[in-house]
PATORKOL-667552 format. One line per field, with one value per residue: residue number from 0; x, y, z of N, C-alpha, C in turn. Coordinates in nm, 3 decimals, padded with zeros to 5 digits. Each point is the difference from the previous one (the first is absolute). Example, Ala and Ser with C-alpha at 12.3 -4.5 7.8 and 13.67 -1.06 7.14 Angstrom:
REM residues 2
seq	(0 / 1)
n_xx	(01.319 / -00.035)
n_yy	(-00.569 / 00.105)
n_zz	(00.780 / -00.072)
ca_xx	(-00.089 / 00.082)
ca_yy	(00.119 / 00.119)
ca_zz	(00.000 / 00.006)
c_xx	(00.090 / -00.077)
c_yy	(00.120 / 00.109)
c_zz	(00.000 / 00.073)
***
This chain:
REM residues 226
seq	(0 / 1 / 2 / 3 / 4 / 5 / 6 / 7 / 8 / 9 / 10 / 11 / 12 / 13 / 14 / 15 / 16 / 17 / 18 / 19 / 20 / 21 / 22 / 23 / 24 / 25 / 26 / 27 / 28 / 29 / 30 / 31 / 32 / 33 / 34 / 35 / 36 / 37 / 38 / 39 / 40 / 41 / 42 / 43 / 44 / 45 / 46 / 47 / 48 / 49 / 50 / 51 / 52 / 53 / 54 / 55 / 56 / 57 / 58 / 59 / 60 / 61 / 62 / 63 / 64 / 65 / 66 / 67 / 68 / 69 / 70 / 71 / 72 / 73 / 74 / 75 / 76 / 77 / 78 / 79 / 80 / 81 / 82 / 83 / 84 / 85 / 86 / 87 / 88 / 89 / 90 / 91 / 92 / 93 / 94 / 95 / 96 / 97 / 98 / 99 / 100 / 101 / 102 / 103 / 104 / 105 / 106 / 107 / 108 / 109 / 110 / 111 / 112 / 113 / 114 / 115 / 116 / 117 / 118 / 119 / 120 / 121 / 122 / 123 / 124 / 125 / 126 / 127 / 128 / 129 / 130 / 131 / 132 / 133 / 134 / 135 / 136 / 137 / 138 / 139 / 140 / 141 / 142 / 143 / 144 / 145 / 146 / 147 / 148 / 149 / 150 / 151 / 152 / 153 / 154 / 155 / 156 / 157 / 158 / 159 / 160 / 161 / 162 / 163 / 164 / 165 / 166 / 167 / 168 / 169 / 170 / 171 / 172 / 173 / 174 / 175 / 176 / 177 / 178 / 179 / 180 / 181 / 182 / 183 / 184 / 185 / 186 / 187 / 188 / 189 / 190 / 191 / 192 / 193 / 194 / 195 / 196 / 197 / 198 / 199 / 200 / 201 / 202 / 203 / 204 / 205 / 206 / 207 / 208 / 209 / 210 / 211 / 212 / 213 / 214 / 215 / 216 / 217 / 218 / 219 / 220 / 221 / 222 / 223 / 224 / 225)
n_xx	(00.109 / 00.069 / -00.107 / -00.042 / 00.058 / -00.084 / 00.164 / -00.132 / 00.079 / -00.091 / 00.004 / -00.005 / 00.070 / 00.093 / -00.075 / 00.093 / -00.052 / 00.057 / 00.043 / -00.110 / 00.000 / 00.070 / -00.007 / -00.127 / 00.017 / 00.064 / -00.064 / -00.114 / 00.050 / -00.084 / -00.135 / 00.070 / -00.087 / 00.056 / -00.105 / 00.028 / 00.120 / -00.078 / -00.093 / 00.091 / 00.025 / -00.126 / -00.031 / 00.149 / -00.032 / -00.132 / 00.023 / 00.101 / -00.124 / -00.076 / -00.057 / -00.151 / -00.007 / -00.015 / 00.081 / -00.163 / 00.009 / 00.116 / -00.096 / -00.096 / 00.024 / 00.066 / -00.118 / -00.055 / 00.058 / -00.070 / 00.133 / -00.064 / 00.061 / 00.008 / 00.104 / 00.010 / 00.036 / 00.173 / 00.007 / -00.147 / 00.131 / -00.075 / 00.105 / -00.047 / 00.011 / 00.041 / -00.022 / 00.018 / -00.036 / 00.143 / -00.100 / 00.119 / 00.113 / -00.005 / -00.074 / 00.067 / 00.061 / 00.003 / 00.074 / 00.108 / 00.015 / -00.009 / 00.036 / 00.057 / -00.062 / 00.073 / 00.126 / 00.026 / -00.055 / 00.043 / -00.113 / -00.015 / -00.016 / -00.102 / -00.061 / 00.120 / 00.023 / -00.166 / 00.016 / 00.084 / -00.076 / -00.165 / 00.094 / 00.039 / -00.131 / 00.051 / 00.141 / -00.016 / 00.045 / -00.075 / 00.061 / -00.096 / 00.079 / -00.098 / -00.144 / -00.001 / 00.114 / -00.138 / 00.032 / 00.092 / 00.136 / -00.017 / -00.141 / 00.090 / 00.086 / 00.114 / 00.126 / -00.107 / 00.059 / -00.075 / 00.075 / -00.009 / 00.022 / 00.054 / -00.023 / 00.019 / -00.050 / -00.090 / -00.052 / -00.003 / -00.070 / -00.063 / 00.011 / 00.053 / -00.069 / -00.025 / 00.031 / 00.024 / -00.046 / 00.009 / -00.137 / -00.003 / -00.060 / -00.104 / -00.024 / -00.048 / 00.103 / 00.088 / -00.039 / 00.007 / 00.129 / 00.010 / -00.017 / 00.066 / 00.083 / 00.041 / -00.024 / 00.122 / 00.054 / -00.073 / -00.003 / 00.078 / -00.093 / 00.173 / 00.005 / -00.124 / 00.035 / 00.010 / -00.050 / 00.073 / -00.078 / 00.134 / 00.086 / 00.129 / -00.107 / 00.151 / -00.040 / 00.106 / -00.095 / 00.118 / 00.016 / 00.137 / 00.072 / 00.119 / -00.073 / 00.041 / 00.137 / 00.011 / -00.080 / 00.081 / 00.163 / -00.084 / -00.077 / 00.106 / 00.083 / -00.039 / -00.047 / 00.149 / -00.020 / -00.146)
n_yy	(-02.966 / 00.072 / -00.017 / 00.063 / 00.123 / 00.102 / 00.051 / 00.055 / 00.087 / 00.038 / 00.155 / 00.152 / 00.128 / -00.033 / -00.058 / 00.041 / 00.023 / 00.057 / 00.078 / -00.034 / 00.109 / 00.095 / 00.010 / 00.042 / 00.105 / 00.065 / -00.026 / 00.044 / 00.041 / 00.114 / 00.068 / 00.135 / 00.067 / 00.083 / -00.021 / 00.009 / -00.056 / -00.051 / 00.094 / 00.006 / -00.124 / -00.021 / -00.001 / -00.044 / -00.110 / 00.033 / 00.073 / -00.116 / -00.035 / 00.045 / -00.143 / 00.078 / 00.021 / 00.115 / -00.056 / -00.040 / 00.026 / 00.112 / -00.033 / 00.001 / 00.093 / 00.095 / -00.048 / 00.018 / 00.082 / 00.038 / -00.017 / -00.085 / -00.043 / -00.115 / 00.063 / -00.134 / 00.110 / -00.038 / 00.132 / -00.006 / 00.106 / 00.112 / 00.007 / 00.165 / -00.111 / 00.099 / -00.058 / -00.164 / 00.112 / -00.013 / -00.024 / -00.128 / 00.127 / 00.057 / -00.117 / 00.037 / 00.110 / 00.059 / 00.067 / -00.155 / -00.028 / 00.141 / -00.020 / -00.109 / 00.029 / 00.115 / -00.021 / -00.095 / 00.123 / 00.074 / -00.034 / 00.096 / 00.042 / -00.017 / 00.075 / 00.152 / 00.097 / -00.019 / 00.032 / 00.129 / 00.064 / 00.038 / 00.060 / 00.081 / -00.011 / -00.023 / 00.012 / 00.044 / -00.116 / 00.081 / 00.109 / 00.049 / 00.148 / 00.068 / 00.088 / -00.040 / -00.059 / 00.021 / 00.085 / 00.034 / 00.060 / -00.086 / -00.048 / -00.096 / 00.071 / -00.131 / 00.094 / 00.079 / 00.081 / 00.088 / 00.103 / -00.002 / 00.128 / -00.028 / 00.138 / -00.002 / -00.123 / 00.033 / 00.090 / -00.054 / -00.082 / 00.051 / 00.026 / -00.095 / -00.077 / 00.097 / -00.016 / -00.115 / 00.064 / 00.052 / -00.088 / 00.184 / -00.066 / 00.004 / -00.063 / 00.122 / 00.047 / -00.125 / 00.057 / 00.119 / 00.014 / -00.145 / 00.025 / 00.118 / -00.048 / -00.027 / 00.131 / 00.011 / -00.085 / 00.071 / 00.160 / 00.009 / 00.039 / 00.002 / -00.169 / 00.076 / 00.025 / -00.111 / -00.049 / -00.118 / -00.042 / -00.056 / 00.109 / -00.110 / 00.008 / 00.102 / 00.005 / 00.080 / 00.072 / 00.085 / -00.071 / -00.100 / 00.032 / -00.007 / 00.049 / 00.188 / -00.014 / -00.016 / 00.071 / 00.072 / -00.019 / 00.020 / 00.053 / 00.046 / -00.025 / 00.039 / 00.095 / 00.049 / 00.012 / -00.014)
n_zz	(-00.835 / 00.085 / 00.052 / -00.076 / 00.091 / 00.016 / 00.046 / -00.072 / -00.022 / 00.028 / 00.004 / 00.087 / -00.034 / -00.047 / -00.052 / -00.105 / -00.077 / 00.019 / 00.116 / 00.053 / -00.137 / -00.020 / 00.092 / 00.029 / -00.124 / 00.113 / 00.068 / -00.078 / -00.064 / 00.028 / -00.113 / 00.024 / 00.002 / 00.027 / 00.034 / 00.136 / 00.013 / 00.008 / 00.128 / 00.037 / -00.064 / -00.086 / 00.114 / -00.002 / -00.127 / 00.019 / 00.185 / -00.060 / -00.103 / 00.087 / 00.044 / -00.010 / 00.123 / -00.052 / -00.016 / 00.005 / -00.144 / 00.011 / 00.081 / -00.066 / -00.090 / 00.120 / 00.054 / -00.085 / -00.007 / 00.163 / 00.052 / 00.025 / 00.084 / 00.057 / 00.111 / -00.010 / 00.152 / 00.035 / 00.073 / -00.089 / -00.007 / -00.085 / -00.118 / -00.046 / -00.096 / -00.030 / -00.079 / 00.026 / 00.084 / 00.050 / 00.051 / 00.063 / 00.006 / -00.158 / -00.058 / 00.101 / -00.108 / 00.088 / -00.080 / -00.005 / 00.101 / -00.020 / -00.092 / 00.054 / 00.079 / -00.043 / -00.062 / 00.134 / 00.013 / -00.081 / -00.042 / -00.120 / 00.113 / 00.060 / -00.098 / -00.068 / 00.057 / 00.061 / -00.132 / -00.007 / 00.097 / -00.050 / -00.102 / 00.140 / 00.077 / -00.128 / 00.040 / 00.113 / 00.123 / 00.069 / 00.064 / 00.038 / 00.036 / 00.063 / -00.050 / -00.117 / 00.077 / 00.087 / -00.045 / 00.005 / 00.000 / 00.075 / -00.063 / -00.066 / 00.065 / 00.048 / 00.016 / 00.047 / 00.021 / 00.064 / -00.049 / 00.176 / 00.075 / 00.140 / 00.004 / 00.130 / 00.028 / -00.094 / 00.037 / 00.122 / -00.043 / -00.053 / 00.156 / 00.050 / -00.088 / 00.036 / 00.202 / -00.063 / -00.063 / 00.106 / 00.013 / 00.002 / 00.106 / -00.004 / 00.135 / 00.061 / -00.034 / 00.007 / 00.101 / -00.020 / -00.035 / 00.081 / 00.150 / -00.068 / -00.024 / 00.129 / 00.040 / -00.052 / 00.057 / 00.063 / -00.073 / -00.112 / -00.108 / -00.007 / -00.023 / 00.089 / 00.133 / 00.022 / 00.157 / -00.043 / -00.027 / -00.102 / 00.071 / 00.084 / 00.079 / -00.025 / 00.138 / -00.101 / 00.025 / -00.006 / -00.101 / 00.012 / -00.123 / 00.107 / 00.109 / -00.106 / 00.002 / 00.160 / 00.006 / -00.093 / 00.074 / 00.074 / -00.043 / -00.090 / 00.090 / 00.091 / -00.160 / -00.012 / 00.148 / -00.013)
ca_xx	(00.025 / -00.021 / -00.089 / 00.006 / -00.139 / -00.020 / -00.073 / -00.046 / 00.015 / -00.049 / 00.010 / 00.078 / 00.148 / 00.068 / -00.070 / 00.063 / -00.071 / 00.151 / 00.081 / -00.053 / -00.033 / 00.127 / -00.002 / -00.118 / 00.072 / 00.137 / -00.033 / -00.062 / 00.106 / -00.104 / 00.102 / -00.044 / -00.008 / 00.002 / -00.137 / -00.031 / 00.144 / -00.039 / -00.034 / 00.075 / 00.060 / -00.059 / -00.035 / 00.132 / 00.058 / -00.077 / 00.053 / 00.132 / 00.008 / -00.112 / -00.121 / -00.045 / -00.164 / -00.113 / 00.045 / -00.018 / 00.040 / 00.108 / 00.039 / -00.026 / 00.122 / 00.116 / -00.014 / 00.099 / 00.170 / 00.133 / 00.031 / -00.006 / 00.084 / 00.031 / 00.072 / 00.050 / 00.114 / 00.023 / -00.081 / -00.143 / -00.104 / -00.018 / -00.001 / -00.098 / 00.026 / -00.100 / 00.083 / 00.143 / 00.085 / -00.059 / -00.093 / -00.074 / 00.020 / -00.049 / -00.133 / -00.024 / -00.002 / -00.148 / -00.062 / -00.079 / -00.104 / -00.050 / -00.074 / 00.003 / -00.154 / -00.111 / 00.053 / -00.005 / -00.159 / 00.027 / -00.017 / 00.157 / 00.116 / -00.013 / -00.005 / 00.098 / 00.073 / -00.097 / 00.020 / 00.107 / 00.015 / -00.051 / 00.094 / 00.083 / -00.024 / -00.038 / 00.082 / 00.060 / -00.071 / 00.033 / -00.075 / -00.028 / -00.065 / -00.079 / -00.074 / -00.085 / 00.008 / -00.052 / -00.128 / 00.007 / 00.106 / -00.013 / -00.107 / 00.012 / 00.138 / -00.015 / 00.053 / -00.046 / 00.068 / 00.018 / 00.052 / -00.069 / 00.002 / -00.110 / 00.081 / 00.173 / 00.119 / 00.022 / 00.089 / 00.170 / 00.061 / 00.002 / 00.094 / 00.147 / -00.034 / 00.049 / 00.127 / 00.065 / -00.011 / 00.019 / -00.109 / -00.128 / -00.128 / -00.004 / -00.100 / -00.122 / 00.023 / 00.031 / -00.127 / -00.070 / 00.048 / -00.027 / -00.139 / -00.083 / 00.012 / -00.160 / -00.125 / -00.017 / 00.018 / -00.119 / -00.097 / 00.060 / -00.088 / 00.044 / 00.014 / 00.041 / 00.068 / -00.162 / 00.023 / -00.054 / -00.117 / 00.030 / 00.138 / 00.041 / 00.049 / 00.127 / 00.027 / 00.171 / 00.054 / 00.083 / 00.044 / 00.111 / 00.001 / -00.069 / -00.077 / -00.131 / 00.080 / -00.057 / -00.128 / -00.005 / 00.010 / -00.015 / -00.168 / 00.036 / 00.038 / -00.146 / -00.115 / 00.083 / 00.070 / -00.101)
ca_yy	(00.143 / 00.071 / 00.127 / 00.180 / 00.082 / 00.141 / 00.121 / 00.138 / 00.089 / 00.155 / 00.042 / 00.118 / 00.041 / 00.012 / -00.119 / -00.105 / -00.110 / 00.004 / -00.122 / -00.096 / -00.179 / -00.056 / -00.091 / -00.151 / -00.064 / -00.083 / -00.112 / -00.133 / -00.017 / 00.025 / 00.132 / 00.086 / 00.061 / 00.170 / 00.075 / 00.153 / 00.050 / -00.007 / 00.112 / 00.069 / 00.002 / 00.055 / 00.124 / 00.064 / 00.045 / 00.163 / 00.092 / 00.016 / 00.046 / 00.104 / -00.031 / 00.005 / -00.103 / 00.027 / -00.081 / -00.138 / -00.071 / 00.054 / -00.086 / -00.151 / -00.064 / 00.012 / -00.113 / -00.100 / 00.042 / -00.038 / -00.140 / -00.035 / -00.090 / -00.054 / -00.098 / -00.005 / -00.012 / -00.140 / 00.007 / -00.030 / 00.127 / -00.004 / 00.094 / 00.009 / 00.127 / 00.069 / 00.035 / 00.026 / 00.050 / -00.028 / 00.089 / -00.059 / 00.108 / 00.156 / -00.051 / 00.013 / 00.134 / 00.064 / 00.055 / -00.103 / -00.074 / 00.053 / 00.016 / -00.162 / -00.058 / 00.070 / -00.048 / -00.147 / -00.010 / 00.020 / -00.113 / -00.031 / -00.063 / -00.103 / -00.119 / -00.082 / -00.059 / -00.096 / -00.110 / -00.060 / -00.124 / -00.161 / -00.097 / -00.064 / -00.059 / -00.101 / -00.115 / 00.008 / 00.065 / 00.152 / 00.099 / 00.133 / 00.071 / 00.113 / 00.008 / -00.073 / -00.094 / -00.145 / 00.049 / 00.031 / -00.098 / -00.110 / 00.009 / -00.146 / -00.059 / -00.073 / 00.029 / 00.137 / 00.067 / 00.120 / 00.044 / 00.188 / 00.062 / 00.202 / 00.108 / 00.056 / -00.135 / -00.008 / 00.117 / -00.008 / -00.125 / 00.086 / 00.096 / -00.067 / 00.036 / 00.112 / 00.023 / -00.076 / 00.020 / 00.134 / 00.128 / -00.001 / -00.022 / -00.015 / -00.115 / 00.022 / 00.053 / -00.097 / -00.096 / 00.040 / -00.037 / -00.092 / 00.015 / 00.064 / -00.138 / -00.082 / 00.048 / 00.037 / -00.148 / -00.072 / 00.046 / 00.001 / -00.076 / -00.157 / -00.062 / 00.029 / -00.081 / -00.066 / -00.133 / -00.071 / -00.085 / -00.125 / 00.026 / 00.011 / 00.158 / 00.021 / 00.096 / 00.002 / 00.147 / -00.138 / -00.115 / 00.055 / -00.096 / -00.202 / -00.024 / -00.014 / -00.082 / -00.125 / -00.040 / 00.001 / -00.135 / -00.147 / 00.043 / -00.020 / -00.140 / -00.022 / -00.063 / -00.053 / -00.145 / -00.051)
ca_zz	(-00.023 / 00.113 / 00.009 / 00.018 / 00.087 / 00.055 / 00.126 / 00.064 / 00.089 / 00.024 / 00.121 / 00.009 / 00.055 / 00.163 / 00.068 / -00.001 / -00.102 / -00.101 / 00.033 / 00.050 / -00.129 / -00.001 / 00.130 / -00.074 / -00.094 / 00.064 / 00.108 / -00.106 / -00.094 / -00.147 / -00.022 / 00.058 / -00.084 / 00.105 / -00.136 / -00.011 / -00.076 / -00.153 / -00.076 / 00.105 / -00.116 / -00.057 / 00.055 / 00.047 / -00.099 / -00.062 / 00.059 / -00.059 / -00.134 / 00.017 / -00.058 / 00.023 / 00.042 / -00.061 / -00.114 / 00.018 / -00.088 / 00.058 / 00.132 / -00.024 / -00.084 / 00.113 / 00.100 / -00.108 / -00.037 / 00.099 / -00.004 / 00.179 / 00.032 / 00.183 / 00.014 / 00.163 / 00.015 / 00.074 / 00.105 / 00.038 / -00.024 / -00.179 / -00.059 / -00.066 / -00.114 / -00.083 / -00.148 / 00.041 / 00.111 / 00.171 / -00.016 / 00.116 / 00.113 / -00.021 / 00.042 / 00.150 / 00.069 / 00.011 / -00.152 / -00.058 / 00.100 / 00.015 / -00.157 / -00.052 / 00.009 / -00.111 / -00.084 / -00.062 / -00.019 / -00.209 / -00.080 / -00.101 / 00.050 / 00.113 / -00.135 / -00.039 / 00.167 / -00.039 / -00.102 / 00.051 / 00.102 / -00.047 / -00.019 / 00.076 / 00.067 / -00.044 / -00.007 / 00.120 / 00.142 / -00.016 / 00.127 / -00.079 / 00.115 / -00.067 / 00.061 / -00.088 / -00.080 / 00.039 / -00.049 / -00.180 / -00.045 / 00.072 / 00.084 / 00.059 / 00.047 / 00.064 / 00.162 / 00.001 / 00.120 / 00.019 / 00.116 / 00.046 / 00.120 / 00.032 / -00.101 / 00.084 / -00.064 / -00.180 / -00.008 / 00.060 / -00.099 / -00.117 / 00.006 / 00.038 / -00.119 / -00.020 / 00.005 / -00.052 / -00.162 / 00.003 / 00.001 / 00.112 / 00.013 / 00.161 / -00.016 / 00.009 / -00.184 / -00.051 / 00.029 / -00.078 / -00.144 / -00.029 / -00.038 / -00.099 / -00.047 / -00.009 / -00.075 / -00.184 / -00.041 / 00.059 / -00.056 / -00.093 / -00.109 / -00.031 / 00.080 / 00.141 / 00.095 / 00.042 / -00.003 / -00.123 / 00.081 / 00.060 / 00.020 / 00.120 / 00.118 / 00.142 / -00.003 / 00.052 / 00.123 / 00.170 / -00.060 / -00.073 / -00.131 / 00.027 / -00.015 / -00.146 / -00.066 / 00.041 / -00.033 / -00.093 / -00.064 / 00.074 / -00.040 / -00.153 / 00.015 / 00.043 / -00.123 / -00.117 / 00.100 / 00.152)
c_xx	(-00.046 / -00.097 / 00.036 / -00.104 / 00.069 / -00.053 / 00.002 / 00.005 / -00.055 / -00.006 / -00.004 / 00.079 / 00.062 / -00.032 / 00.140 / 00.022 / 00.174 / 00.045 / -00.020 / -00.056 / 00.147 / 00.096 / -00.064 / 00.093 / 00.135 / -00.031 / -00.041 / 00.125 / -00.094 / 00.073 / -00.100 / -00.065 / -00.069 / -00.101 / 00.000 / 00.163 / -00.055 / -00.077 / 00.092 / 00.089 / -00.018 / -00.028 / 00.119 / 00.029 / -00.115 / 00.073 / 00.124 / -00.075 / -00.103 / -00.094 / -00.078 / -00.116 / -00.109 / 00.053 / -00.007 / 00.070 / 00.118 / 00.065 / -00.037 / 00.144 / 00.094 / 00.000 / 00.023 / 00.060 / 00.125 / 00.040 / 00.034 / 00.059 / 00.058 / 00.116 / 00.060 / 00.132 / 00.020 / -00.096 / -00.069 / -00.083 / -00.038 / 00.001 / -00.087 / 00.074 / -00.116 / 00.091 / 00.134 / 00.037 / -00.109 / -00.073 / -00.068 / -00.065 / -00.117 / -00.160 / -00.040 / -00.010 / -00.149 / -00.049 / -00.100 / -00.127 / -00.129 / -00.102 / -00.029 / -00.173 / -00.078 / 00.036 / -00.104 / -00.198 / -00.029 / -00.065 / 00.113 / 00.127 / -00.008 / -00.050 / 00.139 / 00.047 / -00.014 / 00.057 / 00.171 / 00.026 / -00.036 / 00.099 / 00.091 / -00.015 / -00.058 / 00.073 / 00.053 / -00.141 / 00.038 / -00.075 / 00.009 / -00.093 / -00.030 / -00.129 / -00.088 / 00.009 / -00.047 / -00.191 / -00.018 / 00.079 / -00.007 / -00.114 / -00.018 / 00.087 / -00.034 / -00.048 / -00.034 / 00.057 / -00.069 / 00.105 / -00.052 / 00.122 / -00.002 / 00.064 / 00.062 / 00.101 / 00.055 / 00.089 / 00.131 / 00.082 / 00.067 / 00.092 / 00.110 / 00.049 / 00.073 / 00.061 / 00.128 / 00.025 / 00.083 / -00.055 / -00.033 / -00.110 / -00.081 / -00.132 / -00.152 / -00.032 / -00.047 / -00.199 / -00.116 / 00.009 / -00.082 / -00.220 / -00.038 / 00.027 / -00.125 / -00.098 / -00.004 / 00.006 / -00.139 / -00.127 / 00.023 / -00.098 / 00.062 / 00.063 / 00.046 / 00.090 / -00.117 / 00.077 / -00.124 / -00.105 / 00.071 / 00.128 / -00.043 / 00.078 / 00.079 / 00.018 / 00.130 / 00.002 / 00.068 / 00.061 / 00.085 / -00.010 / 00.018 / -00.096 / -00.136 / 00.026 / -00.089 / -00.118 / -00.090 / 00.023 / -00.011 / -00.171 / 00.039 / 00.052 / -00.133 / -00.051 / 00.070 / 00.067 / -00.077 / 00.040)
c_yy	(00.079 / 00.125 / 00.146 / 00.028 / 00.086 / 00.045 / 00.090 / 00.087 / 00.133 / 00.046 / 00.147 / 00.020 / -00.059 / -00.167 / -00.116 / -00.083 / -00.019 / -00.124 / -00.123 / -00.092 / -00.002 / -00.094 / -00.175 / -00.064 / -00.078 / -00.084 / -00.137 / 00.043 / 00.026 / 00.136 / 00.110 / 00.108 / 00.150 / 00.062 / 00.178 / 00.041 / 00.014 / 00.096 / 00.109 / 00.076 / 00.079 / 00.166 / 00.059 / 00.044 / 00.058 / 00.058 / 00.069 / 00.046 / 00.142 / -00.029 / 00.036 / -00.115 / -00.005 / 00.003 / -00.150 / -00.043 / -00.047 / -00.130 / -00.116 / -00.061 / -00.013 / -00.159 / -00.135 / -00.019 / -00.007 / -00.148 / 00.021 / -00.094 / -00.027 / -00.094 / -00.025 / -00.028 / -00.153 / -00.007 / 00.013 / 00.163 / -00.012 / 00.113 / 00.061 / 00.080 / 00.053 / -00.013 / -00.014 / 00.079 / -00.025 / 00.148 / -00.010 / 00.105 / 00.080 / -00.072 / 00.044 / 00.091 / 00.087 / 00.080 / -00.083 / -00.048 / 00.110 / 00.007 / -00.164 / 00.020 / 00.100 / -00.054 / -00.154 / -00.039 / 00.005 / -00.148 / -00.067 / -00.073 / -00.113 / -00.169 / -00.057 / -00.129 / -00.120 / -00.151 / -00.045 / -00.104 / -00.141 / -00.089 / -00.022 / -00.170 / -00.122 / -00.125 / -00.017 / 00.036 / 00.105 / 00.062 / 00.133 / 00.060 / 00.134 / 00.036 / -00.061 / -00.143 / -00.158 / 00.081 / 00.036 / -00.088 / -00.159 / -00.002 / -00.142 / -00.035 / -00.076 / 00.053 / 00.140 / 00.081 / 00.133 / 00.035 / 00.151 / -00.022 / 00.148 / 00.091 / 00.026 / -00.102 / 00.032 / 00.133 / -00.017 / -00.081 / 00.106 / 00.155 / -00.063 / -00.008 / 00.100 / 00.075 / -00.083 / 00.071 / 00.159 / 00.142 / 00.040 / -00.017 / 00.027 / -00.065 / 00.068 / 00.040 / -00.142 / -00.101 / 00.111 / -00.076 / -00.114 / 00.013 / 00.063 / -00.156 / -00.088 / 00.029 / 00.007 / -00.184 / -00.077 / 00.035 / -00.012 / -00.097 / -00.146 / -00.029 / 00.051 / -00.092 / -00.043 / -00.163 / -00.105 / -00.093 / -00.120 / 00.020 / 00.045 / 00.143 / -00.050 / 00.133 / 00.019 / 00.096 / -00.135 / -00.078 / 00.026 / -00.051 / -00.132 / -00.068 / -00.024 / -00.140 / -00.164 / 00.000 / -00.028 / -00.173 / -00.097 / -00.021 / -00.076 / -00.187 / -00.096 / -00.068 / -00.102 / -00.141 / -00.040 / -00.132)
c_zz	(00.121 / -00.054 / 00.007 / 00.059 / 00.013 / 00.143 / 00.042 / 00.142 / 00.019 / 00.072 / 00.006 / -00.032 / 00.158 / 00.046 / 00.037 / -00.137 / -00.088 / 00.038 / 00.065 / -00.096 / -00.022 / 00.077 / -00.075 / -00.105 / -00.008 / 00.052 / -00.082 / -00.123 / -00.145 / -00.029 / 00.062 / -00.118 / 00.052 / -00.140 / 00.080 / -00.024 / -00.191 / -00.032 / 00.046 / -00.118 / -00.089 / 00.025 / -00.023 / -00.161 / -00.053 / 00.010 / -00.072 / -00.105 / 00.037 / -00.053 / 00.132 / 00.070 / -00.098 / -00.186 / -00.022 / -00.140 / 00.008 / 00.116 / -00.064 / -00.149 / 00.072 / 00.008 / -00.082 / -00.073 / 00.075 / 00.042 / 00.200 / 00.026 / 00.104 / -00.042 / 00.181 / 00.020 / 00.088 / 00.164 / -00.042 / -00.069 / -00.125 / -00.008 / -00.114 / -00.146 / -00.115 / -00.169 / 00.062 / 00.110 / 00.151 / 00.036 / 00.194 / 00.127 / -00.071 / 00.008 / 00.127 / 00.075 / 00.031 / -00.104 / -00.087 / 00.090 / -00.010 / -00.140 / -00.033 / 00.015 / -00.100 / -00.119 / -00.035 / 00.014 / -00.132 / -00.013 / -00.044 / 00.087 / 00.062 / -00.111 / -00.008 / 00.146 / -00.005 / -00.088 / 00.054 / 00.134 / -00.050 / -00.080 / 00.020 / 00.033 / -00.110 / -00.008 / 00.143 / 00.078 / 00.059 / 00.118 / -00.080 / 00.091 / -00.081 / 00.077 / -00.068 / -00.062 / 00.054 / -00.061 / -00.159 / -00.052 / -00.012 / 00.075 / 00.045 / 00.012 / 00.084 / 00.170 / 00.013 / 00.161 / 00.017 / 00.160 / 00.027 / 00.080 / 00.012 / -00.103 / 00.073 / -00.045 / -00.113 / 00.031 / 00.059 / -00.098 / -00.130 / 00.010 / 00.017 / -00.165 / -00.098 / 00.026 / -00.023 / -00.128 / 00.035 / 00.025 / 00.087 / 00.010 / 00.195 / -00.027 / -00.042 / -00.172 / -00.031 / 00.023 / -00.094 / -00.150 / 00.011 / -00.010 / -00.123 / -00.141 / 00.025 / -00.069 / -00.118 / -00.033 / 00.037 / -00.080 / -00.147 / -00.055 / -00.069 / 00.101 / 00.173 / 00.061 / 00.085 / 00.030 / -00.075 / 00.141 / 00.076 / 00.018 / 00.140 / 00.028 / 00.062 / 00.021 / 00.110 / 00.111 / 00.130 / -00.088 / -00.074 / -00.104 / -00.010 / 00.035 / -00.071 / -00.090 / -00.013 / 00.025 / -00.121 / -00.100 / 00.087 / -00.058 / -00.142 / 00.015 / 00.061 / -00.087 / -00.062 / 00.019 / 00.046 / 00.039)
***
């Protein structure tokens, strides 16, 4: 019986962490599983009903009641639905990006989130990127990743981003947005963004996704192949 493991991905905004487990997950042939599209989500269908941040009860029934869902296209991307609808573009917009980190601090929420990933990951080997998930989520996953780089990187990364989506944005706006993130993802009483003791530092500033790609799975084949 071929072994299940887990690999943890954490990281910033901007770091990379999407698509570079997505990437991982193509490469080894496991499943991908996008945990901040999952609060993105969440965050998107309050917004649709006017639930309030400060409607923890409110967020916490939302959160398990909504139905999340990945599917991949033939090239390699995933799509994100919310209750049935592709939801992949409006998760991304800066309205959303801008409320996802007050929203997905709610106890209530990060519990539900929380349980949903864990059973994801009970019948399948699995990459799962987030800021918590080689510390909370998965505090013994097999394969632990943090990814940094500078806030000009994350930011250029994150405006192309958005001008893809349609938006305006300009970078120095766009590096505030992200630092004030940090700060709310770094200080936040549950589960902070914090690297786990035994997850390998990459740090991507200069490095293209293939390369996150391959370092990534050549470290994972490494344990799994010695």
């Amino acid at each position: 019986m071929t072994e299940k493991y887990v690999i943890a991905i954490d990281g910033p905004a901007g770091s990379g962490k999407s698509t570079t487990a997505s990437g991982v997950a193509k490469r080894l042939g496991i499943v991908h599983l996008d945990t901040g599209a999952m609060y993105r989500a969440l965050t998107l269908a309050a917004l649709d009903r006017n639930i309030r941040v400060d409607e923890p009860e409110k967020l916490g029934v939302l959160s398990q009641q909504v139905q999340i869902t990945f599917q991949r296209n033939p090239d390699g991307s995933q799509l994100v639905f919310l209750d049935n609808k592709d939801v992949t573009a409006d998760i991304r917009s800066g309205h959303v990006s801008s409320l996802v980190s007050l929203y997905c601090r709610v106890p209530a929420v990060r519990e539900a989130m929380v349980q949903k990933q864990r059973e994801a990951a009970k019948n399948a080997s699995i990459v799962m990127e987030g800021r918590d998930i080689g510390t909370v989520v998965f505090p013994d996953a097999r394969f632990k990743f943090f990814l940094s780089a500078s806030l000009e990187e994350r930011a250029k990364r994150r405006l192309r981003d958005l001008v893809k989506l349609g938006e305006k944005a300009d970078l120095a706006g766009v590096m505030r947005d992200i630092a004030q993130r940090d700060r709310q993802d770094s200080t936040r009483e549950t589960s902070p963004l914090k690297r786990a003791n035994d997850a390998v530092l990459l740090d991507t500033t200069g490095l293209t996704i293939e390369q996150q790609i391959d370092r990534i799975v050549s470290l994972v084949n490494s344990k799994l192949n010695p």
